[in-house]
N, C-alpha and C positions, 0 to 999 in steps of 0.2 A: 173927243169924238163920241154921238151917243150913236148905238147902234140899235138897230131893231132884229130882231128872232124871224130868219128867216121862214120860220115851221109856222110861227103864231101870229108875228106881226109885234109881239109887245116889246117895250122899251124895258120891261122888270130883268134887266142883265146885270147877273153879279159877276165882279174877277175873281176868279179860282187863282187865277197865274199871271205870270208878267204879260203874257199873249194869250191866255184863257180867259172864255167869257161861259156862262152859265144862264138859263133860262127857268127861271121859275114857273111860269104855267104850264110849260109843256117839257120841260127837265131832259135836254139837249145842252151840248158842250159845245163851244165853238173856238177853234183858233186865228188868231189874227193874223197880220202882217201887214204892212203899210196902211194903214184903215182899210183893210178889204179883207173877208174872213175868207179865210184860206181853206180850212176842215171844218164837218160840221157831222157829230156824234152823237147820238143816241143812250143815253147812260142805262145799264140796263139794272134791275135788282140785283146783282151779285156786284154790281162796280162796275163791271165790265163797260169796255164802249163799242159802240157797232156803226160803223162808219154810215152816213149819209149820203156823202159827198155826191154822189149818182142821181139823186131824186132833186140836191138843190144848185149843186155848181154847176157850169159849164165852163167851156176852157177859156171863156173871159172872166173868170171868177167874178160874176156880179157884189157888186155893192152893195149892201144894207143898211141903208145910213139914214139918218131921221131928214 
């Protein structure tokens, strides 16, 4: 399944995790589940993650899919 970066639009997604995906131009985390990304986080300079999920999901968790 190739996904696209809800924040960016690019396909440059690397897996961090079994259900973790990562965004290189704009350096957001994202978790999966059934081909449909479930959370979507903000990595900040200390590590830290700071939740998205408000700005890109709604309660049909849309798809981001090529």
């Amino acid at each position: 399944m190739l996904f696209r970066c809800p924040n960016c639009n690019s396909h440059d997604l690397g897996r961090v995790g079994t259900n973790q995906l990562y965004c290189w131009h704009c350096f957001v985390e994202m978790t999966t589940e059934n081909d449909r990304i479930c959370s979507i986080y903000q990595v900040e300079e200390d590590g830290s993650l700071t939740s998205l999920n408000d700005l890109f999901l709604d309660d049909s968790h849309q798809e981001y899919l090529a």
